[in-house]
C-alpha positions in Angstrom: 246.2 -20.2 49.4 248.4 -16.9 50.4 251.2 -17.8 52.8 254.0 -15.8 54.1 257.3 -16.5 53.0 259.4 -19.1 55.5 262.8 -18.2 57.3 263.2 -21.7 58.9 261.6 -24.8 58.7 258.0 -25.1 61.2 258.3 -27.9 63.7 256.7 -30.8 62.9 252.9 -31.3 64.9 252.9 -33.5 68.3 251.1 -36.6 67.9 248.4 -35.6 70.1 248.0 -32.3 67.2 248.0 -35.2 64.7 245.3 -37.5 66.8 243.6 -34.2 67.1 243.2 -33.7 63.0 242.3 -37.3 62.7 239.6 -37.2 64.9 238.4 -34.0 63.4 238.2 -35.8 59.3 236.3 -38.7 60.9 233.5 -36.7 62.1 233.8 -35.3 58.9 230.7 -36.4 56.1 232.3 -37.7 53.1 236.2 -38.5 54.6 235.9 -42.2 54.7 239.6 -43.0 54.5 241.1 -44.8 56.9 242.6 -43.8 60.6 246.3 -45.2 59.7 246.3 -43.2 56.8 244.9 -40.2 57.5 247.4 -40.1 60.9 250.1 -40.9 58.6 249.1 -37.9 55.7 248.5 -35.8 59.1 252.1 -36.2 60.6 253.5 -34.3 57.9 250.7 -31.4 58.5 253.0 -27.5 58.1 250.5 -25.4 59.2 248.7 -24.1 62.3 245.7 -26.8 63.0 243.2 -24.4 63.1 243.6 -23.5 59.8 242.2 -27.1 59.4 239.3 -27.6 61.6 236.0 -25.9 62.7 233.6 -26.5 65.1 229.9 -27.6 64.2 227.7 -28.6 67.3 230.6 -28.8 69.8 232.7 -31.1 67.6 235.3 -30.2 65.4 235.8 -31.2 61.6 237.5 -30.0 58.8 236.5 -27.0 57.6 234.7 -26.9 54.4 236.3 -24.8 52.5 239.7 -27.1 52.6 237.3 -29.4 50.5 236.3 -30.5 47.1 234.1 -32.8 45.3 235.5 -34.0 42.7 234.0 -36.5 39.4 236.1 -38.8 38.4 235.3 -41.6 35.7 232.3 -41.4 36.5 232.6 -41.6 40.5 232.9 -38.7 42.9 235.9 -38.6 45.3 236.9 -35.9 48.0 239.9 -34.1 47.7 241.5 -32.5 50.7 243.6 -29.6 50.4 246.3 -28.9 52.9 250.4 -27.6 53.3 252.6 -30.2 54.1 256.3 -30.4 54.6 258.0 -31.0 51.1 259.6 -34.6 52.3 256.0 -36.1 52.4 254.5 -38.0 49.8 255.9 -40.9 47.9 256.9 -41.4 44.1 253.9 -43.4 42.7 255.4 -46.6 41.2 251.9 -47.1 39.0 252.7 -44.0 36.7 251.6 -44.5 33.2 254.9 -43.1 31.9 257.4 -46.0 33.1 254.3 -48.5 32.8 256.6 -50.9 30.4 259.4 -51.1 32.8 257.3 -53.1 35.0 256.0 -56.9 34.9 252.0 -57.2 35.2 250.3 -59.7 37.1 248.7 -59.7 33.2 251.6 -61.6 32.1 251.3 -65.5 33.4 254.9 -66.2 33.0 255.7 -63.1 35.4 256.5 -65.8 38.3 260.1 -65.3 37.8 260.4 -61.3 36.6 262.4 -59.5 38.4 260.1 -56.2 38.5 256.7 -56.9 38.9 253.7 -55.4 40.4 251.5 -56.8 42.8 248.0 -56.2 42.1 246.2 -53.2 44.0 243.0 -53.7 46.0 240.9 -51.5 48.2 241.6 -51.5 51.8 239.2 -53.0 54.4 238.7 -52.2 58.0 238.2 -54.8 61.0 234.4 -54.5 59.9 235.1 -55.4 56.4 234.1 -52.2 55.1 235.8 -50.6 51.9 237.7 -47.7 52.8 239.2 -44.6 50.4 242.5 -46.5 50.4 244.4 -49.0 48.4 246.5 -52.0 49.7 249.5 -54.0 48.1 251.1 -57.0 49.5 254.6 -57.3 49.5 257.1 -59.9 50.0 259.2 -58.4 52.4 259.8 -53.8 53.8 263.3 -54.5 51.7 261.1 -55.0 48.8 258.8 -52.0 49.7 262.0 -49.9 49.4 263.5 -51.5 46.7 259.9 -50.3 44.6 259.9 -47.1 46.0 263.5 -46.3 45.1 262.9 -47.8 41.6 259.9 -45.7 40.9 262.2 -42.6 41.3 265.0 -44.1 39.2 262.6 -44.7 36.2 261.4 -41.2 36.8 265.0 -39.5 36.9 265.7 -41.5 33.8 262.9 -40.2 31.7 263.5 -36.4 32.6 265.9 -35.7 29.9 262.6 -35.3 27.5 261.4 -32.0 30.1 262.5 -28.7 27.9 263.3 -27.1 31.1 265.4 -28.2 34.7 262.2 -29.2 36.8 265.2 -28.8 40.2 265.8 -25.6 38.9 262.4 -24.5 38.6 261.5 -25.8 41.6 264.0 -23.7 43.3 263.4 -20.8 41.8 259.9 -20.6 42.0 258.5 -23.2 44.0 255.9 -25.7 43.5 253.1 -23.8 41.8 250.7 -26.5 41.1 249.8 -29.1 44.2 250.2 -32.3 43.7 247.3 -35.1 44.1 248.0 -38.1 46.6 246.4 -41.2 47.5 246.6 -43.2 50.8 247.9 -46.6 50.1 249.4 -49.2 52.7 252.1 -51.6 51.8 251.5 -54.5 53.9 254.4 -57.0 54.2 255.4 -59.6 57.4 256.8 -57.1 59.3 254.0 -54.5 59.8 252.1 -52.5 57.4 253.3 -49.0 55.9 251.3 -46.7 55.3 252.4 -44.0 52.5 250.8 -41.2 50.2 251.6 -42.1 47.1 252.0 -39.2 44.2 249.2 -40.2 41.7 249.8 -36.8 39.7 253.1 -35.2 40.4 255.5 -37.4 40.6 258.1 -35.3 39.1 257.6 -32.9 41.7 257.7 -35.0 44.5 260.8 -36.8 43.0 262.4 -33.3 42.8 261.7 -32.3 46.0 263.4 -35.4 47.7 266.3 -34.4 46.2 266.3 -31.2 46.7 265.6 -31.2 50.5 267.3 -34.4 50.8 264.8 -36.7 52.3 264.8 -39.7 52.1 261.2 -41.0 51.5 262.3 -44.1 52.0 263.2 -44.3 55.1 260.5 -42.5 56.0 257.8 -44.3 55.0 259.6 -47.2 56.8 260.1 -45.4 60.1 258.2 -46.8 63.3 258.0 -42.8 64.9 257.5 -40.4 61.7 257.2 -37.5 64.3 261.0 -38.2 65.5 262.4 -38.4 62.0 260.5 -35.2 60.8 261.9 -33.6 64.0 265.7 -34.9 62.8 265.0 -33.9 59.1 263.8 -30.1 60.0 266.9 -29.8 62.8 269.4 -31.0 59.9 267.5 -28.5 57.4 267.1 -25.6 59.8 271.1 -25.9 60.5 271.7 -25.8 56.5 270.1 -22.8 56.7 272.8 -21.1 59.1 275.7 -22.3 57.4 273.9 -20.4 54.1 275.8 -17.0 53.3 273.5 -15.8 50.5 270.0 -15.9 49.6 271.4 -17.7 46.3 272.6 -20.3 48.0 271.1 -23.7 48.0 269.7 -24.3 51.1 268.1 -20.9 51.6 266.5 -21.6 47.9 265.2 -24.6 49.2 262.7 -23.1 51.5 260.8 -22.3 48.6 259.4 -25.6 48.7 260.2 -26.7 52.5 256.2 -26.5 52.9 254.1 -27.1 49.6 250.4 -27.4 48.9 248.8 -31.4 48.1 246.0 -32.8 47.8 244.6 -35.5 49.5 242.1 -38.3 48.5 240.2 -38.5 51.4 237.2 -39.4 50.2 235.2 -42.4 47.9 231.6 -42.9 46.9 232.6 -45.9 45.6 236.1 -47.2 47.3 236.1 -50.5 45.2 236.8 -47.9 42.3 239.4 -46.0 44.0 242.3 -47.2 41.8 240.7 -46.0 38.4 239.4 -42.9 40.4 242.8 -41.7 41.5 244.8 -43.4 38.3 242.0 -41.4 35.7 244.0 -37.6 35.7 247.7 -39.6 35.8 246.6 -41.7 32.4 245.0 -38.4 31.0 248.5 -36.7 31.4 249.8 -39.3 29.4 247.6 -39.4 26.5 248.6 -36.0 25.1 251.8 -35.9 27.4 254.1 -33.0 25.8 257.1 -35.1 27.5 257.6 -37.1 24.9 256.9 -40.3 26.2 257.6 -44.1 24.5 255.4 -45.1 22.3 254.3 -48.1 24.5 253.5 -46.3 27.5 251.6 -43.4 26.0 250.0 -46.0 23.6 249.0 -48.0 26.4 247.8 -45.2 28.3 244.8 -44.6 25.3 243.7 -47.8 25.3 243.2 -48.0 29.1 240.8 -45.4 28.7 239.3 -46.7 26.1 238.3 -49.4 29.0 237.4 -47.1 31.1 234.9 -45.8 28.8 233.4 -49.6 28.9 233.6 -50.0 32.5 232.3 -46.6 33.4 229.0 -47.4 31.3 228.7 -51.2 32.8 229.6 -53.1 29.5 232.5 -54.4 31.4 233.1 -55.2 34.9 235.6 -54.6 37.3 237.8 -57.6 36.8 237.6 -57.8 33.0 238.5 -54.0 32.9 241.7 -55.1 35.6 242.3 -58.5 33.3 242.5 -55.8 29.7 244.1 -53.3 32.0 247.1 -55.7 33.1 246.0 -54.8 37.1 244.7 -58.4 37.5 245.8 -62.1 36.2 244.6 -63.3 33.5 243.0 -66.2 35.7 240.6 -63.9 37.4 238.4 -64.3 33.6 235.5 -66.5 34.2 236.7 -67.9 30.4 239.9 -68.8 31.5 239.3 -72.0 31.9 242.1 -73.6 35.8 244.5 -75.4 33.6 244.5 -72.7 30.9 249.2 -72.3 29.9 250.8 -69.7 29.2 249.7 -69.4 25.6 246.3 -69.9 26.2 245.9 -67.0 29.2 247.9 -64.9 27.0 245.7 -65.4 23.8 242.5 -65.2 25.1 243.5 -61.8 26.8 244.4 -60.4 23.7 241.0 -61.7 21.5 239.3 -60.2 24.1 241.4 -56.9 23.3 241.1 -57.3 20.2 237.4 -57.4 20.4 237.5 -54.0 22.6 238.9 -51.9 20.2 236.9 -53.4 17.1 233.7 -54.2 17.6 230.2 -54.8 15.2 227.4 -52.6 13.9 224.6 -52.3 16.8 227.4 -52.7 19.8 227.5 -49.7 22.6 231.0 -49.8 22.1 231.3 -48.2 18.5 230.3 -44.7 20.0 232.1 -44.8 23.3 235.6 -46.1 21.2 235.0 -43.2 18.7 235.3 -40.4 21.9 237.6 -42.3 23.7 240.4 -41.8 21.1 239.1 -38.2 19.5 238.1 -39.6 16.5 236.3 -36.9 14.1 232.3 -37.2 14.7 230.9 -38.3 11.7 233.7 -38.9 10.1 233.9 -42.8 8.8 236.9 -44.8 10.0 239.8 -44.4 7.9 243.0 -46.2 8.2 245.1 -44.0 10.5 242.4 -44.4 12.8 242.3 -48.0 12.4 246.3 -47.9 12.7 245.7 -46.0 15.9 243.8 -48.7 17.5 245.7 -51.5 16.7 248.9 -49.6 18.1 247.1 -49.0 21.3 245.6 -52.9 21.4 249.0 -54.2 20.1 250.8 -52.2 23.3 248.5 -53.4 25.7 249.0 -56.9 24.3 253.0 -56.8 25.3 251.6 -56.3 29.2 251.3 -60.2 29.2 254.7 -60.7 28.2 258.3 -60.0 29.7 259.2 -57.1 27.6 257.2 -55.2 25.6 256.9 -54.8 21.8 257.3 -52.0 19.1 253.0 -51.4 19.2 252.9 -50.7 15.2 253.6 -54.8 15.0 250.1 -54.7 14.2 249.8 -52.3 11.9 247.9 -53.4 8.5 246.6 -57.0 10.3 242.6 -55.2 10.5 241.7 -53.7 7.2 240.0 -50.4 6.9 236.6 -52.5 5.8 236.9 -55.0 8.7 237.4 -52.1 11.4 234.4 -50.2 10.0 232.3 -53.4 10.2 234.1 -55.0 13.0 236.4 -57.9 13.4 234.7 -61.3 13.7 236.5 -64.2 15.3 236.1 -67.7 15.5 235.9 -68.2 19.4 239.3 -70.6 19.6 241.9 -70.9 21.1 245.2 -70.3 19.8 246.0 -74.4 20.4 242.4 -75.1 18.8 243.7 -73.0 15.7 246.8 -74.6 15.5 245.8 -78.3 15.4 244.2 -77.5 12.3 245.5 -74.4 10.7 247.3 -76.5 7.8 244.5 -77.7 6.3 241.8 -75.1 7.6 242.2 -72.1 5.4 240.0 -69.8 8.0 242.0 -71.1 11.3 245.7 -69.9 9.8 244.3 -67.0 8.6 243.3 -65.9 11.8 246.8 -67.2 13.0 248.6 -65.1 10.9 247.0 -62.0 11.5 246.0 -61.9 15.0 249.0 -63.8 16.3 252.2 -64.3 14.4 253.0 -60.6 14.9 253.1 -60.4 18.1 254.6 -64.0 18.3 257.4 -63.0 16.4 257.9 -59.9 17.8 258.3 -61.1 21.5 260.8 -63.5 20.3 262.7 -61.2 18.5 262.3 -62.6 14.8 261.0 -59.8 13.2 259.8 -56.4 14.3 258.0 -53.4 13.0 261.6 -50.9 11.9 260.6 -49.7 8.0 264.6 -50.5 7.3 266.1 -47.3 9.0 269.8 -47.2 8.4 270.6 -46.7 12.1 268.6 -50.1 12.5 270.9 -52.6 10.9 272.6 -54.5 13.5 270.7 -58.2 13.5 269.7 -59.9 16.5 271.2 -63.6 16.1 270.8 -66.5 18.4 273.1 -67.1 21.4 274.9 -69.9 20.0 275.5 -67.4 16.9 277.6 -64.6 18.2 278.4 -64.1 14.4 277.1 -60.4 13.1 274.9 -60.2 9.5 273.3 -57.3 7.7 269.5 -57.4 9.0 267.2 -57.5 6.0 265.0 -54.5 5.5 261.4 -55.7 5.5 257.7 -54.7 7.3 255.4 -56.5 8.8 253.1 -57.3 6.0 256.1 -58.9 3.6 256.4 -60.9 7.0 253.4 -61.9 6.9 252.7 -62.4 3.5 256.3 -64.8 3.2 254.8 -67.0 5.6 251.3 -67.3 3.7 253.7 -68.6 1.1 255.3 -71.2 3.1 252.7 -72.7 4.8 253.6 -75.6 6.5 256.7 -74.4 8.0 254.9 -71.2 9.4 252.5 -73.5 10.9 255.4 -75.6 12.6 257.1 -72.0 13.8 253.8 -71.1 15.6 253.6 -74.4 17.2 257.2 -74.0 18.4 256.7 -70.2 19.5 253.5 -71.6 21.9 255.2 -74.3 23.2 258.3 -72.2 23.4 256.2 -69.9 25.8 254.9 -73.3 27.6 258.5 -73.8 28.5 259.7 -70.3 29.5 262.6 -70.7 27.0 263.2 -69.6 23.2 261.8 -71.0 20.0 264.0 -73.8 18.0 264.2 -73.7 14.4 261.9 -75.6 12.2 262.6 -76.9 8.7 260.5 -76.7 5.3 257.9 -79.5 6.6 257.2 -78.1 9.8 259.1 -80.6 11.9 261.9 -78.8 14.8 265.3 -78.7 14.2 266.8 -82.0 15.8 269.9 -80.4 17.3 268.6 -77.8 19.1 269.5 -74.7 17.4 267.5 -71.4 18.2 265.5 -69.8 15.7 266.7 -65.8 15.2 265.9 -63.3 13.0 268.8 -64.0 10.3 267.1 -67.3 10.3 263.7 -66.1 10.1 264.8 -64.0 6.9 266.6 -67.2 5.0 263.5 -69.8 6.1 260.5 -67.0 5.2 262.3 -64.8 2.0 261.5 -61.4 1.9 259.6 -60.4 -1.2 258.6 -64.2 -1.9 255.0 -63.8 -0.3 251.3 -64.2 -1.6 248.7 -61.7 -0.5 246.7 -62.6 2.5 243.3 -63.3 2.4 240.9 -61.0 3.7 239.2 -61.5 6.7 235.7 -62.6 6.8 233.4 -59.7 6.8 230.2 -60.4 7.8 228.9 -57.4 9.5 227.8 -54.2 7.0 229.2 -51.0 8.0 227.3 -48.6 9.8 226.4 -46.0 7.4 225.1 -49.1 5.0 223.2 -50.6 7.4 219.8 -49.9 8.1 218.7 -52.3 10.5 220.8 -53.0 13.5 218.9 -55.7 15.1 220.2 -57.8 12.8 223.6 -57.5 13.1 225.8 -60.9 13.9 227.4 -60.9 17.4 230.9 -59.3 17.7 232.2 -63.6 17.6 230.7 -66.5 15.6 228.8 -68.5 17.9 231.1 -71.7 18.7 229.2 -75.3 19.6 228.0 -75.6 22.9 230.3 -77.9 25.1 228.9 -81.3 25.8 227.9 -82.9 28.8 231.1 -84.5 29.3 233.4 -81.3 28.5 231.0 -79.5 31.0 231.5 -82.2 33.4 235.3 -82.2 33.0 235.4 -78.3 33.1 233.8 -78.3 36.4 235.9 -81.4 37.8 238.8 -78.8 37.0 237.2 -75.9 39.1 236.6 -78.5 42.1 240.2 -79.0 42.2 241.5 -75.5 41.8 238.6 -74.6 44.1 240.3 -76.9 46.8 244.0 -75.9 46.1 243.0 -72.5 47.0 241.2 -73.3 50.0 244.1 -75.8 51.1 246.9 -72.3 50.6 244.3 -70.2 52.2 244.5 -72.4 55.6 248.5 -72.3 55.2 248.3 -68.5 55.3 245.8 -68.6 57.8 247.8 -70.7 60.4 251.1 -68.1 59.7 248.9 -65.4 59.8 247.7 -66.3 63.6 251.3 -67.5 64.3 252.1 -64.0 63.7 249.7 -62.5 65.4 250.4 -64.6 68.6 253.7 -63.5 68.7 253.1 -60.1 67.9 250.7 -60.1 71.1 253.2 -61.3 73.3 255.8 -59.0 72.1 253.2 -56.3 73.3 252.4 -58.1 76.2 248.6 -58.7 75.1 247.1 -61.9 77.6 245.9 -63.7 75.7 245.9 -62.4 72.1 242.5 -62.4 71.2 239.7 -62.0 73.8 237.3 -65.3 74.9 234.1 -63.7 72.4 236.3 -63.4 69.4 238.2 -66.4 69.9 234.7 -68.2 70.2 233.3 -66.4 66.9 236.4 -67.8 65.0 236.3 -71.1 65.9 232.5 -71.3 65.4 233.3 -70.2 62.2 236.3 -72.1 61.1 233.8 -75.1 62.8 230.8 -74.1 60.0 233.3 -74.2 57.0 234.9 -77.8 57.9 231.4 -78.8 57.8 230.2 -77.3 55.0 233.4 -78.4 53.0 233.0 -81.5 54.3 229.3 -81.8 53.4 229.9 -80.1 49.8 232.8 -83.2 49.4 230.6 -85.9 50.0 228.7 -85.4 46.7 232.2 -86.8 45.0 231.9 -90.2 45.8 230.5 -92.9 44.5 226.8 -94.1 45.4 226.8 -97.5 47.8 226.4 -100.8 46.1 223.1 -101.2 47.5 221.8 -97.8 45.7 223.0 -98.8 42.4 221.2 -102.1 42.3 
């Protein structure tokens, strides 16, 4: 797009211009994002509006060649290209690169973290109709800013990797490559806010901010966006007259006072929107040349890796949100309502587990092998296995507070049992630990699929090869004393506490209760029992209770699955998990007691919200002077329908008690 240089900053469109735009993508064929957000995206518009629109049989739209079809994962979205002022846009707090520096509603203990995520939905009109727009509920617009300004932060911290000033650049040149937005509306007690998040330049956008001095805050947060654009250019337009040289800073900064973006204004499917407008940020961050951590860029592969699944049907849309850490844990149809912290957290990892590994004959082995570039043809070797388990182990550490080194699990999946895939028993971490001390199978599988990641969350052993910048030991609280950290991997971990059986079984029980509890494990002695006064377990104490060096080999996994380029027929192939004993009759009755009651607590918060929700919107109206707040049809239809659930609630409720006296004779 050729454009003349700028000597000033434009003014900012009247909101009738901006009305005039909306109207114009609505009549549009394939813009289906919403009016709040396309006004809001619109407001910011730095170029003449007929640039923007053409007229086809008397009504205007947006001219063709302003847009592009785009395929996506799979799904086709609309892109929108168009010149904005360089204040709009938002730094996108979902970036892959600072993914580990925020909680996941993955993580079941994440109640009380400080930094955590809502999960992201699509948006919904008055109709109920999914729009090309995501929505986030926040707790208050202090917390809306509080994540925005964050999200910059974390960006301006991980900068220093960049081999060249991105400000200076920016300056010099301009902003050369658009950046790609997304509408998304944060919606919190006092209003919703509707923003255009930065799904791939965030950098950039970052950058700009600073360079112009906008605050996007404030912004986003303002009730008239024309007013405050018409402050921001005034203040910009008079650092302009105070500039005595084209070299100085505020005449640079017209370089990028008007930039090109694009827009996603447009959805074939806007249930998928998320993974749509997320698929080119991850794919940065794969083969980033940043130099990201290991945990974000690890995570990053195995997120497409799911992709791959979900894009093909073999998983769904909340078992792809669940692996992803978009979605709690509680949203799997396995997790059973009364599932703890242990248990949520350990079946989301065997389900990982079971992603990144799975059996002769399953769809997955092909898609896996593209997903990370593995060679075509080439059998599975062991820095491909290592690979997988780094990007499994990372996505792991989403359920828990702070993530781990991802080469914990390095070694825990042989080469043979990755070829083959890995076969699992079907329990639970608690089921395995009732009887791992005298079942030989059950504490295998606990000290391969579990204890490293146990141990590393709690900061007992970790995945350092003995580097000599690495030696300062984590002790306990109560121990402020310093020691010389031993020098040991993962394996001789592992191996020391095949050796020691019994008290490795009593320090897994501790760890899952420890996680029960929300507090850190206490040390146990030789026969398993906990340490009596209290005292925390730490990684000195780890290295005097489990040796290093003193360890017998562990087993190997069962392998019960040939490899594919043994195995001739496929139809024969075990499933990827050996088939557990169906549930009885009482455990199926008991099970769905459990959902009744869930089923009800829901409903029963559901009303609460309801009866603030209408609070609020009474007082809204009146504020507004609306009389009465909701006309005589609606309020009619809502009480009908509030009328047909009581019933039906009340009907469905009946079935729980007990038959008369005079039926059970």
């Amino acid at each position: 797009m050729t454009v003349e240089p700028l000597s000033k900053y434009p003014d900012p469109l009247t909101p009738d211009t901006v009305d005039r735009l909306v109207e114009a993508a609505l009549a549009t064929e394939g813009i289906n994002a919403p009016r709040e957000a396309l006004a809001a995206a619109f407001a910011y518009t730095a170029e003449p509006v007929e640039h923007l629109v053409t007229t086809v049989q008397g009504r205007e739209r947006i001219h063709p060649a302003r847009l592009r079809s785009v395929s996506v994962g799979g799904e086709s979205a609309l892109e929108l290209s168009v010149r904005l002022f360089g204040c709009a846009g938002s730094t996108w707090e979902r970036n892959e690169r600072n993914d580990s520096c925020w909680g996941s509603p993955a993580d079941p203990a994440s109640a009380n973290t400080e930094w955590m995520l809502p999960p992201t939905e699509v948006w919904h009109d008055s109709d109920g109709k999914p729009k090309a727009a995501l929505s986030v509920g926040m707790k208050s617009v202090d917390r809306i800013v509080a994540v925005i300004n964050r999200a910059s932060e974390l960006l301006s911290a991980g900068d220093g990797r960049r081999r060249y000033d991105l400000s200076s650049d920016l300056l010099l040149n301009g902003q050369e490559v658009p950046c790609l937005m997304v509408a998304q509306v944060y919606r919190a007690p006092e209003g919703d806010f509707w923003a255009w998040p930065t799904v791939k330049g965030n950098n950039r956008t970052r950058g700009r901010h600073h360079i112009l001095k906008a605050d996007q805050a404030a912004l986003l947060t303002t009730p008239d966006v024309t007013t405050a654009l018409q402050q921001w250019t005034l203040e910009r337009n008079a650092d302009l007259k105070q500039a005595d040289s084209n070299e100085d800073p505020a005449r640079l900064a017209l370089q990028i006072a008007v930039v090109e973006a694009r827009l996603i204004v447009g959805c074939t499917k806007p249930e998928l929107l998320y993974q749509v407008a997320q698929a080119g940020n991850r794919r940065d961050h794969i083969h980033a040349n940043l130099g990201f951590t290991p945990n974000d860029q690890e995570r990053a592969i195995g997120r497409r890796v799911l992709a791959k699944y979900r894009e093909v049907g073999l998983i769904d849309g909340t078992v792809f949100g669940v692996l992803a850490g978009d979605l709690p844990i509680t949203r799997l149809s396995e997790c059973p309502p009364d599932a703890g912290i242990c248990e949520q957290r350990d079946l989301r990892c065997m389900l990982l587990l079971a992603q990144f590994f799975p059996a002769a004959g399953d769809r997955r082995r092909s898609l896996i092998r593209k997903a990370m570039a593995e060679p075509e043809g080439e059998m599975l070797n062991s820095q491909h296995t290592a690979e997988r388990l780094r990007a499994y182990s990372a996505l792991c550490s989403v359920s828990w507070p702070e993530a781990w080194n991802p080469r914990v699990d390095d070694n825990t999946v042989p080469v043979a049992n990755a070829r083959a895939g890995v076969v699992l028993s079907r329990k639970s971490a608690e089921q395995l630990l009732t009887v791992a001390e005298k079942d030989d199978d059950a504490f295998a599988e606990l000290i391969r699929y579990r204890a490293p990641q146990w141990l590393a969350a709690f900061k007992l052993a970790d995945a350092d090869r003995g580097s000599m910048g690495a030696q300062a030991n984590r002790r306990a609280e109560d121990e402020p004393a310093t020691s010389v950290r031993v020098r040991r991997g993962i394996p001789d971990v592992l191996m020391a506490m095949n050796a020691r059986r019994t008290q490795a079984v009593g320090l897994l029980r501790e760890m899952a209760i420890a996680m029960e509890e929300g507090r850190a494990p206490h040390r146990v002695d030789a026969f398993g029992n906990t340490d009596r006064t209290g005292r925390l377990a730490d990684q000195a104490w780890f290295d005097d209770a489990f040796p290093k060096g003193t360890g017998l080999r562990l087993p190997k996994p069962p392998q019960t699955a040939p490899t594919p380029s043994r195995s001739k027929d496929r139809t024969l192939q075990p499933p990827l998990f050996r088939a557990a004993p169906p549930p009885s009759d009482r455990e199926l009755a008991d099970t769905k007691k459990a959902g009744v009651r869930f089923l009800l607590n829901q409903i029963e918060q559901h009303a609460r919200d309801l009866a603030t929700r209408i609070d609020d919107a009474r007082s809204h109206a009146a504020a507004a002077g609306m009389n009465p707040t909701w006309e005589w049809n609606e309020s009619e239809r809502l009480n009908i329908q509030a009328g047909n659930i009581i019933e039906s609630l009340k009907h469905a409720v009946e079935g729980t008690r007990p038959p008369d006296e005079e039926h059970q004779g």
